[in-house]
C-alpha positions in Angstrom: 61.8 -45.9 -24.8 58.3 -47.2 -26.0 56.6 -47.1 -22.6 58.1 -43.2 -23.0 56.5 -42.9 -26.0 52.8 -44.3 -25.0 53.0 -42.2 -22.2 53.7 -39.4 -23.9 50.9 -40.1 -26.0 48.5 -40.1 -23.3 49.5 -36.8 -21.8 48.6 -35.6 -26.0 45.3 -37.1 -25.6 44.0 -35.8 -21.9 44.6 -32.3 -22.8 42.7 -32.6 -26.1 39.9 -34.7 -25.2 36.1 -33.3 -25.9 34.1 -32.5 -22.6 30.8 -34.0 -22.1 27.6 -33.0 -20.5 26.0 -34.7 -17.4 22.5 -34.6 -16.7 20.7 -32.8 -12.8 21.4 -35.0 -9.9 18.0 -36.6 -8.4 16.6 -34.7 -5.5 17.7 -35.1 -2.1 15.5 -36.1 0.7 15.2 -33.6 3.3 16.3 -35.7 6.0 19.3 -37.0 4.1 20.7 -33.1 3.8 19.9 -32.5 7.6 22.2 -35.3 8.3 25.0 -33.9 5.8 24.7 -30.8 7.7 24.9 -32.0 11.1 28.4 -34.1 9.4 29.9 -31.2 8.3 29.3 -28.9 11.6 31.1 -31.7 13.3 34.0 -31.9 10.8 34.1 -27.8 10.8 34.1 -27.9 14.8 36.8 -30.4 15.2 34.0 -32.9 17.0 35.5 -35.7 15.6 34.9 -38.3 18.1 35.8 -41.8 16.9 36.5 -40.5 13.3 40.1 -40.8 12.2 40.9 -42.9 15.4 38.8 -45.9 14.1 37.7 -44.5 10.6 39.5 -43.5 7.9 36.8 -41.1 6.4 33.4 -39.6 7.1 30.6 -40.0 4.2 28.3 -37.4 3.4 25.4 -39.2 1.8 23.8 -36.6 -0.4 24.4 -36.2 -4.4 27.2 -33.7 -5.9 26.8 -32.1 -9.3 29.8 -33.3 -10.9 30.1 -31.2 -13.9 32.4 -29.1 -12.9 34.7 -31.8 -13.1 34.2 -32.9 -16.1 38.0 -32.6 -17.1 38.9 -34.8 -14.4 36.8 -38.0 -15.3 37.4 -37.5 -19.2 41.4 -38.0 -18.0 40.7 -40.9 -16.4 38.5 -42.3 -18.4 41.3 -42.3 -20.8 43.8 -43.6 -18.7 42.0 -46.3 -18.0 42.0 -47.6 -21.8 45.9 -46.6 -22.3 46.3 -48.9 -19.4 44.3 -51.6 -20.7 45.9 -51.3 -24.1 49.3 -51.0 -22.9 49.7 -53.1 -19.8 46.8 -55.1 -18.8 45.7 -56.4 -22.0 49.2 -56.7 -24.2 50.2 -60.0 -23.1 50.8 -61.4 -26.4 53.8 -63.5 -27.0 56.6 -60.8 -28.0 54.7 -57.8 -27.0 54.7 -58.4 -23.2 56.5 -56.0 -21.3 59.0 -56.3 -18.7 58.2 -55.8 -15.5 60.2 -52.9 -14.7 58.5 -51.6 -18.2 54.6 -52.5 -16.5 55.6 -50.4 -13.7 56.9 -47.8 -15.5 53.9 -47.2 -17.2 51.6 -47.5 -14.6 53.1 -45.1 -12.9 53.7 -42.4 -15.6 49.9 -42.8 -16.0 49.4 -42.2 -12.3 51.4 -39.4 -12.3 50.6 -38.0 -15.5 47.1 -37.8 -14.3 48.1 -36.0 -11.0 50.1 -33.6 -12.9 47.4 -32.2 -15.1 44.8 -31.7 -12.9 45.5 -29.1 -10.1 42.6 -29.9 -7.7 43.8 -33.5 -7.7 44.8 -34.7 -4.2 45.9 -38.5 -5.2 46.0 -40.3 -8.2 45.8 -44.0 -8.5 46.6 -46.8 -11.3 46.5 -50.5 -9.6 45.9 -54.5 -10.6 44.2 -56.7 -8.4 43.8 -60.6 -8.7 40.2 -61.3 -9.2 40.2 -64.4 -7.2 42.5 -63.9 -4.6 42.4 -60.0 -4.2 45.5 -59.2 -3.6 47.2 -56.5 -5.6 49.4 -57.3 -8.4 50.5 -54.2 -9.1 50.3 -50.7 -8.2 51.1 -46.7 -8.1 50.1 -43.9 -5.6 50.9 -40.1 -6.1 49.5 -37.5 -3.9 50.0 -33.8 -3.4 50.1 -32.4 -0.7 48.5 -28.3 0.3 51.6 -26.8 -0.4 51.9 -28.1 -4.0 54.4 -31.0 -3.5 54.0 -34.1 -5.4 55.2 -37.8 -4.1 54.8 -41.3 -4.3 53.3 -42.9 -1.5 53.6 -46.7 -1.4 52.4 -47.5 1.7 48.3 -47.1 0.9 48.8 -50.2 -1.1 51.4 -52.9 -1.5 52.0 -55.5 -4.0 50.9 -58.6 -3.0 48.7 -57.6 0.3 44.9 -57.5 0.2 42.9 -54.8 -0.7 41.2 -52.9 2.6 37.4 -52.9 2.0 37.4 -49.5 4.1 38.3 -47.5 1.1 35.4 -45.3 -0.7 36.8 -45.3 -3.9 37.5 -48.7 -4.4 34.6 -50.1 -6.9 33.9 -53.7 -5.1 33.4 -52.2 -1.6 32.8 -48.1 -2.5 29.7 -46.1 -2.2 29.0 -44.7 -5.5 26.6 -42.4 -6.6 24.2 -43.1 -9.5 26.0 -43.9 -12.5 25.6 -41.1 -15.1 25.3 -42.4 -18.9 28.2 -41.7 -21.4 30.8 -42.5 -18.4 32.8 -45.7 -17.7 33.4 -44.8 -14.1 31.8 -43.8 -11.1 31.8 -40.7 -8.8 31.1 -41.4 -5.0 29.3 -40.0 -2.8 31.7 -36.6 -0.6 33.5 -37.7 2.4 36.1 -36.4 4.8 39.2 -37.8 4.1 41.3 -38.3 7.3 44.6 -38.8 6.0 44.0 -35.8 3.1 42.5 -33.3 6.2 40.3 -32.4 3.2 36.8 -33.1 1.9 37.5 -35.3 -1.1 35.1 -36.8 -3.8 36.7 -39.6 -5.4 36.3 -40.7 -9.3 36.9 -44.4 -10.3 36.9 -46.5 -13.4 37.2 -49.9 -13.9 39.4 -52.1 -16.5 38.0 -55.4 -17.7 39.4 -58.5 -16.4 41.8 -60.0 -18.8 42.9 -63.2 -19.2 45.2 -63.9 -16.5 42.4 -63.1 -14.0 43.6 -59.8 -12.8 41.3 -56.5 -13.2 42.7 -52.5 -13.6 41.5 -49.8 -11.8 41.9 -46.0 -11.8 41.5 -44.1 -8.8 41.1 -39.8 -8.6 40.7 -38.0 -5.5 39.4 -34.0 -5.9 39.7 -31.4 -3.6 36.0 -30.2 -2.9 37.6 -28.3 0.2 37.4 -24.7 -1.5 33.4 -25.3 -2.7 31.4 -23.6 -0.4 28.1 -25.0 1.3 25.3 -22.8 0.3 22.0 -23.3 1.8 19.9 -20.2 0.4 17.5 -20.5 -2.4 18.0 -21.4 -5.7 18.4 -18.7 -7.7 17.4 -19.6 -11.6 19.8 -16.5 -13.2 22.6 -18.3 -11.3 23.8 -22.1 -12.2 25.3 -24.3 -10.1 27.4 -25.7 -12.4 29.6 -22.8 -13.0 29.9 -21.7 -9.2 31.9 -22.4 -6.4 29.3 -23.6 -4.1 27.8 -26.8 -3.4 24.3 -26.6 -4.7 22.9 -30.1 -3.5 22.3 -27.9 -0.3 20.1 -25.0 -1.2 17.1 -24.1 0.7 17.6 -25.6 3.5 18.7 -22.5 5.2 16.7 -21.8 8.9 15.8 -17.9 7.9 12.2 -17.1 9.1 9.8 -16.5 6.6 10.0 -12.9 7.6 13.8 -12.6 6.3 15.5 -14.2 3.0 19.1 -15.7 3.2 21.7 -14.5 1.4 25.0 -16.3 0.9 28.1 -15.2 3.2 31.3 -16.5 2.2 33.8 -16.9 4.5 37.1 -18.6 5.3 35.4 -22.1 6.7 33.9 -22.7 3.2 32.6 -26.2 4.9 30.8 -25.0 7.3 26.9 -25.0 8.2 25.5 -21.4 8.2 27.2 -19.5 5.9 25.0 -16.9 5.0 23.4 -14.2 6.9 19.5 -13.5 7.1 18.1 -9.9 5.8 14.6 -8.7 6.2 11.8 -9.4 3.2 10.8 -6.2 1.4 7.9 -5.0 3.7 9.6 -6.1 6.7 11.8 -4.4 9.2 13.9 -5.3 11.7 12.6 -4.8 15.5 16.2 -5.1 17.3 19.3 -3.4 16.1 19.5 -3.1 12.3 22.3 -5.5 11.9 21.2 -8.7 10.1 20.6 -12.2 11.6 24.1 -14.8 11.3 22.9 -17.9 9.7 25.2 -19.8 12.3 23.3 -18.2 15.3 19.5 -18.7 13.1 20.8 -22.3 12.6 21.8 -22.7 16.6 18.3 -21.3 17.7 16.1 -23.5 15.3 18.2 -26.4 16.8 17.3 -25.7 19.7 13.6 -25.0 19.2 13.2 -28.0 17.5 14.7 -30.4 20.4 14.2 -28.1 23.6 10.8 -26.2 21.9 13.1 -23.0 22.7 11.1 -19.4 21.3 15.1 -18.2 21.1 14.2 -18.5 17.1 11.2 -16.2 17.2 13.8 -13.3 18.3 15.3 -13.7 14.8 12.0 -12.5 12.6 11.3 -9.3 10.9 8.2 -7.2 11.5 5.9 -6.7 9.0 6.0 -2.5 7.6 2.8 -0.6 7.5 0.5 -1.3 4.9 2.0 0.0 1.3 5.4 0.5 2.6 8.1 -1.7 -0.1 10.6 -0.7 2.8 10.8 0.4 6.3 12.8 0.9 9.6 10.0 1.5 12.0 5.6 0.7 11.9 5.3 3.8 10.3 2.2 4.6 8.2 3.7 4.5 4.7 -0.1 5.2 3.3 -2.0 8.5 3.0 -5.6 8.2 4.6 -8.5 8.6 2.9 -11.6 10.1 4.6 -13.7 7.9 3.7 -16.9 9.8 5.7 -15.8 12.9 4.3 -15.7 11.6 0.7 -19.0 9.8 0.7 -20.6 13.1 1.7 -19.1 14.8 -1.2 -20.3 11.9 -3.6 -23.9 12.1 -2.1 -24.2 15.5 -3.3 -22.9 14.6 -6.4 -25.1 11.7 -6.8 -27.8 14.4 -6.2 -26.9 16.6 -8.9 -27.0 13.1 -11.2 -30.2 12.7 -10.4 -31.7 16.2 -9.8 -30.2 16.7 -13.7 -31.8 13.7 -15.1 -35.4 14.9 -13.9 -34.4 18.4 -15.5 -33.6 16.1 -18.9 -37.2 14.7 -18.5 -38.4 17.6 -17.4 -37.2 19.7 -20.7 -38.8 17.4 -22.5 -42.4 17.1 -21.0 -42.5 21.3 -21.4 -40.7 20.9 -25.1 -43.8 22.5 -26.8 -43.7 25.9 -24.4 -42.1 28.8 -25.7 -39.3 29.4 -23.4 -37.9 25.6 -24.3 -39.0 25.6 -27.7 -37.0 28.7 -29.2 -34.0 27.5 -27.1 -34.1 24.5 -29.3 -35.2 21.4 -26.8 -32.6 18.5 -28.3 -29.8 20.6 -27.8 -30.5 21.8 -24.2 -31.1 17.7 -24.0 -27.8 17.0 -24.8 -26.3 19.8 -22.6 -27.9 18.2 -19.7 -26.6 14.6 -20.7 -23.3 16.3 -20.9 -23.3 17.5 -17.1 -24.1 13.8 -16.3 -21.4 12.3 -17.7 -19.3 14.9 -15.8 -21.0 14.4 -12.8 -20.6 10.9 -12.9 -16.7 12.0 -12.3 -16.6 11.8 -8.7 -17.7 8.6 -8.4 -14.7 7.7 -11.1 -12.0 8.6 -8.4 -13.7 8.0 -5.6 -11.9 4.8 -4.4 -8.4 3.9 -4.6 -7.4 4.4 -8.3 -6.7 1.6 -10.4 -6.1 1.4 -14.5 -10.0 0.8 -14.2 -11.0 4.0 -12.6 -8.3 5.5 -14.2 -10.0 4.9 -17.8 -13.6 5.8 -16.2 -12.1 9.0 -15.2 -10.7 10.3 -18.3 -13.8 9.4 -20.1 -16.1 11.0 -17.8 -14.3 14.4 -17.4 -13.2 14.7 -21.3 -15.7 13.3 -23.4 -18.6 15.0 -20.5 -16.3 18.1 -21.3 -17.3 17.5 -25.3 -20.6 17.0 -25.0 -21.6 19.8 -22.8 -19.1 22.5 -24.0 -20.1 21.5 -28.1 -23.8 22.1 -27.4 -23.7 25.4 -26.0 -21.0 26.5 -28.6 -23.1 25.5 -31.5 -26.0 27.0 -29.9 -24.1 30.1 -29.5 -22.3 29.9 -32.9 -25.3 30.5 -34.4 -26.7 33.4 -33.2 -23.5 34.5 -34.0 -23.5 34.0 -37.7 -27.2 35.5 -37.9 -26.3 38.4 -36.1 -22.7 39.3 -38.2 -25.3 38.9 -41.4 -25.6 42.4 -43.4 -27.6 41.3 -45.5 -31.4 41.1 -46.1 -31.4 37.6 -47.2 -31.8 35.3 -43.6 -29.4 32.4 -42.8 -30.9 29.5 -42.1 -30.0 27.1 -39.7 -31.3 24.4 -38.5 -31.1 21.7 -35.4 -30.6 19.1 -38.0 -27.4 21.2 -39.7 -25.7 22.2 -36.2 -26.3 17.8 -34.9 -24.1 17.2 -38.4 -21.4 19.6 -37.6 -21.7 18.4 -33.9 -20.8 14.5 -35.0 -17.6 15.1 -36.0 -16.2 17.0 -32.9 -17.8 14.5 -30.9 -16.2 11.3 -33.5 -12.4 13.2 -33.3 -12.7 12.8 -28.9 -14.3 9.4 -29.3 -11.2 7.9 -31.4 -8.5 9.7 -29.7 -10.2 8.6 -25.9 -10.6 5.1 -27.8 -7.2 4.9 -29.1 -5.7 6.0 -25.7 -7.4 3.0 -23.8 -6.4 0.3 -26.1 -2.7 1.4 -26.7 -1.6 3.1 -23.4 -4.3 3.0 -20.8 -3.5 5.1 -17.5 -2.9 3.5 -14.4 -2.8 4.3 -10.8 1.0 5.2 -9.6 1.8 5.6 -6.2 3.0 9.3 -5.4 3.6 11.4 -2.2 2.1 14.1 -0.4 3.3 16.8 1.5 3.9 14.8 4.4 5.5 11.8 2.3 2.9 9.5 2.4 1.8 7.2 -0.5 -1.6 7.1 -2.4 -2.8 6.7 -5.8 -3.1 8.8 -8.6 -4.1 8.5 -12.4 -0.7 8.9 -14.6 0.0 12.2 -16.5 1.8 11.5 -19.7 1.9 12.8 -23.2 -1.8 11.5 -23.7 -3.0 14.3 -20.9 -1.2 16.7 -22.5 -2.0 16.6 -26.0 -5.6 16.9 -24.9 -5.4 19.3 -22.7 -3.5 21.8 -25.8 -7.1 20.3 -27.6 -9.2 21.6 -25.1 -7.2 24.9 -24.6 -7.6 25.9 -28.0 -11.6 24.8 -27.9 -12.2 26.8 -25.0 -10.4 29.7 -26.7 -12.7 29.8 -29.8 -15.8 29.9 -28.0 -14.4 32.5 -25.7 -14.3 34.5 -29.1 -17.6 33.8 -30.4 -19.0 34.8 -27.4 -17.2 37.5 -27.1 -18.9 38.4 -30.9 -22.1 38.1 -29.8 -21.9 40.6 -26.2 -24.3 42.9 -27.6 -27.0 40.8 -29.4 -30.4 40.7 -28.7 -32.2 37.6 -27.8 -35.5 36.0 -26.4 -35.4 35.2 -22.9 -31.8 36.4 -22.9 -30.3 33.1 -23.6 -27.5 34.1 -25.9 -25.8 36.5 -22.6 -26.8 33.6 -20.0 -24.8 30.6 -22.6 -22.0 33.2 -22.8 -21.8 33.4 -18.7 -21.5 29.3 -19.2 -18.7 29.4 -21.2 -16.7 32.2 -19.4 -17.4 30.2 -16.7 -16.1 26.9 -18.0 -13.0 28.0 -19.2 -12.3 30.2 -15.8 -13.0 27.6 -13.6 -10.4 25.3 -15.5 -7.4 27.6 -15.8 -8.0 28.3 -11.7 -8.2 24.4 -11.3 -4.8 23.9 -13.6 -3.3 26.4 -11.4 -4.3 25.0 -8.0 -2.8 21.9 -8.5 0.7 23.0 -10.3 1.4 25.8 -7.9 -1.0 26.1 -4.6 -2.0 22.0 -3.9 1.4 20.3 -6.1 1.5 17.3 -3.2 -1.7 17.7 -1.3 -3.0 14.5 0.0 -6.1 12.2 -1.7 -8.9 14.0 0.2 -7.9 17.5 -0.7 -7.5 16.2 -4.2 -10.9 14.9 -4.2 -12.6 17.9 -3.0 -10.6 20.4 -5.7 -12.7 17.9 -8.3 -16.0 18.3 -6.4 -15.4 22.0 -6.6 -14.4 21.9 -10.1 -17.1 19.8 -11.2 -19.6 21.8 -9.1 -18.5 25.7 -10.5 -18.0 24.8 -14.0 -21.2 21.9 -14.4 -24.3 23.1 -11.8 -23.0 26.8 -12.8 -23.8 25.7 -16.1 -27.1 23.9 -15.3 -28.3 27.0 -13.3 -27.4 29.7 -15.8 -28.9 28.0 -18.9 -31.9 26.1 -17.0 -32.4 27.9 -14.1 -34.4 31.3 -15.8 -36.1 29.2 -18.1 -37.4 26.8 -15.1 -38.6 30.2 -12.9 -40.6 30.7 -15.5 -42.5 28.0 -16.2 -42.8 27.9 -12.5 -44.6 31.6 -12.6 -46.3 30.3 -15.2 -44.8 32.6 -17.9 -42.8 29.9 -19.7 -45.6 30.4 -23.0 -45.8 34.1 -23.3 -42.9 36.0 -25.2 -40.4 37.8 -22.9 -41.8 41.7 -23.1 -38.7 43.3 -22.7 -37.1 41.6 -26.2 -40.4 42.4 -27.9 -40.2 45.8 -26.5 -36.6 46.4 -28.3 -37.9 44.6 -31.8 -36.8 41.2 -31.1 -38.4 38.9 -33.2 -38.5 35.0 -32.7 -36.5 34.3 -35.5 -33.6 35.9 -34.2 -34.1 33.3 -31.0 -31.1 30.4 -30.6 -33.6 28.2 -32.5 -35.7 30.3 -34.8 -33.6 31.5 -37.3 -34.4 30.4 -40.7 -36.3 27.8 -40.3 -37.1 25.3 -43.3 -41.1 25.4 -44.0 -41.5 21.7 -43.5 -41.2 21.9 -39.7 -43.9 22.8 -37.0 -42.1 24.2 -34.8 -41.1 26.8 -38.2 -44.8 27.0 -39.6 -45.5 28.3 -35.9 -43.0 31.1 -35.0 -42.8 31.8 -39.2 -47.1 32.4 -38.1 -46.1 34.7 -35.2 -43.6 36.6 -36.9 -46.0 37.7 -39.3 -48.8 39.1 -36.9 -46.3 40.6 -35.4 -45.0 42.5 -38.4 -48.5 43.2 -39.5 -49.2 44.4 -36.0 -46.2 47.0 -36.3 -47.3 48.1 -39.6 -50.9 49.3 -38.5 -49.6 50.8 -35.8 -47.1 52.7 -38.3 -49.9 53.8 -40.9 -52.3 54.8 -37.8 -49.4 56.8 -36.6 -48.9 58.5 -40.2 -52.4 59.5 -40.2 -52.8 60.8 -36.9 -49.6 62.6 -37.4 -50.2 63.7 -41.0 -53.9 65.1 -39.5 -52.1 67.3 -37.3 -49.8 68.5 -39.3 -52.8 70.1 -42.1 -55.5 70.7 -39.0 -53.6 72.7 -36.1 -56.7 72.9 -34.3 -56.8 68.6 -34.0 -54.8 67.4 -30.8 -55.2 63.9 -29.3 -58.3 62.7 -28.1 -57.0 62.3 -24.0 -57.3 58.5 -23.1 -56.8 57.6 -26.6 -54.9 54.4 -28.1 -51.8 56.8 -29.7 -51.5 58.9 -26.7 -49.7 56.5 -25.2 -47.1 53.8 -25.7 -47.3 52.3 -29.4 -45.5 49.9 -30.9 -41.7 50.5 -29.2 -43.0 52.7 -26.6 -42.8 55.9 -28.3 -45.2 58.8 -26.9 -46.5 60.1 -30.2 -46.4 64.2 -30.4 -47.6 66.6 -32.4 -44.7 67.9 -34.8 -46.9 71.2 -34.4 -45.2 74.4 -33.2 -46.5 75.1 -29.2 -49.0 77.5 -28.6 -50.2 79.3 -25.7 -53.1 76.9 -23.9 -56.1 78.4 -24.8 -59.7 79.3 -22.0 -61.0 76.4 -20.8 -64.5 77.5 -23.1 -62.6 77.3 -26.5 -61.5 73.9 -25.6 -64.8 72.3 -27.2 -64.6 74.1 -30.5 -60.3 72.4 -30.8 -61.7 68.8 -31.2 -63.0 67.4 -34.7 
């Protein structure tokens, strides 16, 4: 009963032993796995030929990753040292065993071993003389597909020579590299004629003890059921855990045009198991059915010994530009008119320009009267404004990237700023001077409206700054009406919450024009500002409403001219209400005389966009202050003179009018001054001497 009890002790120990770790196999050469390949097409096509009349196996001589049997060699590895402890090495006077008891042990071992592993195909425990190499003792199990177990004594006998045809055996065996933290050694796969299976064998070896006779262990595992996969490696996936022989990957035949993907089927060992599917961009030409790896695998064979072009039939054609997937050489891609949209950006370029010569221009003609009351910095900034806005076009003219993307937000909102700010403030306050009741004058200066300016300008700054650094837009592909891809600038959150901004902006200048629709101005600048901003906000709200409802999927050109025509009705509109009367006269040469008709209905130049309430300590103050004040003292002579003419006539009925005199005409505000005397008949044309003084 104590070989019993030993060997139940073993069984204990196999089922509870720790599993350990081995490290990657060393890469195989290319022409080793081409070989391998070639073997197991032979094996899978029953092309035998000499093998299992004259050989016994067929060696495939390329690495396996052996880490899936781990469980396998840690068994045997501990067989192997309850043999030596037990059998091999307990020769001690008293503690020898019989040899019925040897055997029985050996073969509990061997059998033990078979049982616990179910992909086992054989299981061997022997003793061979070192010297002689004959076997001194031996057991054989195998199982067979079905599940049965035997003993098979006829591999090896007692006292007959070892064959040196056997892979597993460690003198004459072809091992792989031996992996560290293992006592045995794994060979290389073969085809095992007698097992009909693909086997890789697992061996360890027992000291020789002193009666010059060494152990060995012997495993055989079924590698039949992995299957050969040649596709890529895929890094998500690990070979270790699959069923598939990884050693072989990537050296599948698929053109470049297609990718391989693994196809498994009943003949796990077979080569071409895996089917070839177009690359995204690529379609295929022939029937969309993809390419058999066995057929790709047939036709590169053949091009490579008979230079057949068979394989070029089994290629994908490349999609149209932009397409990620296709069926035909369809355009994918909407096309830009590239003639068309350089014309448009001429024009616009134009503007640019023709609008910086008016900046330069403003300035050389500051000191006339029709810039000077209109306040020169501010028309200045208006004009550098409709630059930046300009400057749009060329923004998104090309194809639209996160770099355009950011140019074109920042040209159309902070543009937007500049230009809509400087004509509100500008209108805002001829606005609060003309709501004032009082005789006291509100004084505002450039100075005061540039400091409530900053901050508008500072709030679009940070949020346009704040939107490029944290979630700059980027060109995503969309479709037009005819399904076609192009570029265009995202729309999120960011878009809208300016937009709301922008809304409400618009809104309160709408309303301080709409204050000042009936106030009087020099040069009429205060209406002409107000036609601007109507204009602005119009032309917007019609834009918005193009592209949501009329143009929601119209193509890159038709998107590019709705911005020329934006840009052009809401900024040259601008440009040629505010600028254009005040250039026509300068032109006629009336740009430093005082517009008649505002003088003619008592417009002063204080109650100009830049006159009112001047501070004394500017020049441009001292000056209109200076012409203010003739013009008062003007209307007050006229007044008194009209008092005394009119008070003369009132005491002396017999005075009238000289004819041709300076109050029978227009004075002042155009009034005809009259007698306040009662009519009287005209008088002979004799008396008419003795009427005047």
């Amino acid at each position: 009963m104590e070989p019993c009890r030993y060997l139940l002790l073993a069984v204990v120990l196999l089922a509870a032993l720790p599993r350990r770790t081995t490290p990657s196999l060393q890469e195989t050469s290319r022409e080793e796995i081409e070989k391998a390949l070639e073997t197991i097409e032979e094996v899978a096509s029953n092309n035998l030929g000499q093998l299992c009349v004259s050989q016994s196996y067929r060696l495939l001589s390329v690495p396996l990753q052996t880490l899936r049997f781990e469980p396998v060699r840690q068994k045997a590895d501990l067989a192997a040292l309850l043999v030596q402890e037990l059998a091999l090495t307990r020769q001690s006077h008293g503690n020898q065993f019989a040899p019925h008891q040897l055997h029985t042990v050996v073969d509990g071992v061997a059998h033990s071993l078979l049982g616990s592993e179910r992909t086992l195909l054989a299981a061997r425990v022997l003793a061979v003389n070192s010297t002689t190499n004959l076997v001194s003792s031996c057991s054989v199990w195998r199982r067979e597909r079905g599940g049965t177990e035997w003993r098979e004594p006829g591999e090896l006998l007692v006292g007959i020579e070892v064959p040196q045809s056997l892979p597993w055996y460690p003198p004459t065996g072809i091992f792989q590299p031996a992996m560290p933290s293992a006592a045995g050694f794994w060979t290389f796969p073969y085809y095992s004629c007698q097992a009909r299976s693909w086997v890789i064998s697992y061996s360890v070896t027992i000291p020789t003890h002193k009666h010059g006779n060494s152990g060995y262990v012997s495993v055989d595992v079924d590698i039949t059921r992995l299957g050969i996969n040649q596709c890529d490696s895929n890094e998500s996936h690990s070979i270790s855990q699959d069923n598939m022989l990884g050693v072989f990957r990537g050296s599948h035949k698929c053109h470049n045009t297609t990718k391989c993907v693994y196809s498994e089927n009943e003949r796990k060992w077979s080569r071409g198991s895996y089917v070839c599917h177009c690359k995204p961009g690529y379609y295929m030409a022939h029937p969309q059915v993809p390419f058999l790896g066995n057929l790709v695998e047939a036709a590169w064979l053949d091009a490579l010994s008979n230079g057949s072009s068979t394989y070029e039939t089994f290629r994908c054609e490349r999609c149209a530009p932009g397409c990620l997937t296709c069926d035909s050489h369809a355009p994918c891609l909407a096309s830009y008119n590239w003639p068309f949209r350089i014309g448009l950006l001429s024009i616009s370029s134009a503007c640019i320009f023709l609008t910086l010569c008016l900046i330069g221009y403003v300035y050389h003609n500051r000191r006339l009267k029709v810039f000077k009351v209109a306040s020169p910095i501010f028309l200045c900034i208006t004009l550098t404004g409709c630059v930046i806005m300009y400057s749009e076009m060329a923004a998104i003219f090309p194809v639209l990237d996160m770099y355009t993307c950011i140019l074109t937000k920042w040209t159309r909102h902070f543009g937007f700023c500049i230009t809509y700010t400087a004509l509100l403030m500008k209108t805002w306050r001829v606005s609060l001077t003309y709501r004032v009741k009082s005789a006291h004058k509100v004084k505002l200066t450039d100075k005061q409206l540039l400091q409530w300016m900053f901050p508008i300008l500072l709030v679009m700054l940070i949020y346009l700054g704040t939107w490029t650094l944290s979630a700059p837009p980027i060109g995503e592909d969309i479709k037009d009406n005819s399904g076609l891809l192009f570029k265009q600038c995202t729309y999120n959150w960011w878009d809208h919450s300016i937009a709301i901004g922008e809304v409400f902006f618009l809104a309160w200048g709408v309303r301080v024009c709409y204050n000042v629709r009936n106030a009087e101005s020099l040069f009429n600048e205060a209406r002409l500002i107000s036609y601007a901003i109507y204009n602005i906000a119009l032309v917007n709200i019609m834009m918005v409403a193009f592209h949501l409802f009329l143009f929601p999927r119209a193509g890159p050109d038709i998107k590019y001219l709705l911005g020329f025509i934006r840009t052009q009705l809401s900024t040259s509109v601008t440009v040629a209400l505010v600028f254009g009367p005040k250039v026509l006269r300068v032109i006629r040469g009336q740009g430093d005389q005082w517009d008649k008709r505002a003088r003619a209905r008592a417009v002063t130049a204080s109650f100009s966009l830049n006159g009112i309430g001047l501070v004394a300590d500017e020049t441009t103050d001292l000056y209109q202050e200076n012409e203010e004040l003739k013009e008062e003292i003007q209307k007050l002579a006229g007044q008194i003179e009209f008092m005394k003419i009119v008070s003369m006539e009132v005491n002396n009925r017999h005075v009238k009018p000289k004819p041709g005199g300076y109050f029978s005409g227009i004075v002042g505000g155009g009034m005809h001054l009259q007698s306040p005397r009662t009519p009287r008949e005209p008088q002979n044309p004799g008396s008419e001497s003795r009427d005047h003084v």
